[in-house]
C-alpha positions as a printed Julia matrix, in Angstrom:
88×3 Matrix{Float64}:
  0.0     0.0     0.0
  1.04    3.59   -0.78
  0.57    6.6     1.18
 -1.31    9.52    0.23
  1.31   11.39   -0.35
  3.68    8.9    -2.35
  0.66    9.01   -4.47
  0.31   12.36   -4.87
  3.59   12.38   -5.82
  3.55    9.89   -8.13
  0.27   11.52   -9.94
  1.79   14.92  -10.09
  5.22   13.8   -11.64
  3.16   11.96  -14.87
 -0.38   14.23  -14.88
 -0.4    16.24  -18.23
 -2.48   19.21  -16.88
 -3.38   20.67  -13.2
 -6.59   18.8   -12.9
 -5.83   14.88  -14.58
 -5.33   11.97  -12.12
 -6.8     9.35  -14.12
 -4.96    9.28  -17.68
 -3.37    6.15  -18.67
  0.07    7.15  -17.88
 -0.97    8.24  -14.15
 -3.06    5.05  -13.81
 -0.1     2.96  -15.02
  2.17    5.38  -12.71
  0.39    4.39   -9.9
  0.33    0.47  -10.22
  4.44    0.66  -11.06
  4.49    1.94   -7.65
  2.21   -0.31   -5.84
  4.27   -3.28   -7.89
  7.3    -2.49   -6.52
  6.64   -1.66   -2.9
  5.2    -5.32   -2.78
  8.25   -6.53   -3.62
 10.35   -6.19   -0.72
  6.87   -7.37    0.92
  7.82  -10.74   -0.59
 11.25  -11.22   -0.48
  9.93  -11.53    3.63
  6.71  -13.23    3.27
  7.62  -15.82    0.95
  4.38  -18.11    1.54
  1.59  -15.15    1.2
  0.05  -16.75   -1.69
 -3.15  -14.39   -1.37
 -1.15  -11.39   -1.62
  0.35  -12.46   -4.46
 -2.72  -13.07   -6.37
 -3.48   -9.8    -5.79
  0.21   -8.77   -6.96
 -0.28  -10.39  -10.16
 -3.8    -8.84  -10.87
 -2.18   -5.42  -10.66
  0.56   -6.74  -12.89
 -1.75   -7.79  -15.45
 -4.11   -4.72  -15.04
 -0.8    -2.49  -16.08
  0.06   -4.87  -19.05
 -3.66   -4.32  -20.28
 -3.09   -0.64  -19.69
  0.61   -0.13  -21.7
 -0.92   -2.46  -24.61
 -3.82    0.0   -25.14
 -1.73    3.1   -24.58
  0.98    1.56  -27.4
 -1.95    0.81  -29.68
 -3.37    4.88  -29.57
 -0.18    6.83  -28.36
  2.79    5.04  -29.4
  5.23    8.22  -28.44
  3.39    8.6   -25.06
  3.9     4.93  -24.63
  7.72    5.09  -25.57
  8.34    7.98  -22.92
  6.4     6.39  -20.05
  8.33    3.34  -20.55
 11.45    5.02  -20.24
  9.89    7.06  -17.44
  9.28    4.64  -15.07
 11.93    2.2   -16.29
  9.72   -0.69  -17.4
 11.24   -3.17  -20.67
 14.59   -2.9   -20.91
């Protein structure tokens, strides 16, 4: 879980205007950081099966989201990928 203000953070660093905190990229922003503050959460809790259901839901919810932003913005896609350091 994220605090309020890692998340406010996060929104204002990929929002494209004062007012947008549900674009793609902010959406996709948001469950980048989620995914990787459950990581360390695992590297303890080796056996928490349930919370890695849910770890792999949010995975999957952020592939759906980067293959529809690379189908309609491929340049927005490109930048948020090298944003947030996802594909290598």
């Amino acid at each position: 879980m994220i605090s309020t203000i890692d998340k406010a953070t996060v929104i204002a660093a990929n929002r494209h205007h004062a007012k947008d905190c549900g674009s793609t990229e902010v959406q996709i922003a948001i469950l980048t950081e989620r995914i990787n503050s459950l990581q360390g959460h695992f590297k303890s809790h080796a056996k928490d099966h349930a919370g890695r259901r849910g770890l792999l839901l949010m995975v999957s919810k952020r592939n759906r989201l980067l293959r529809y932003l690379a189908d309609t913005e491929r340049v927005r896609y490109a930048t948020l990928i090298k944003k947030l350091g996802l594909r290598k």
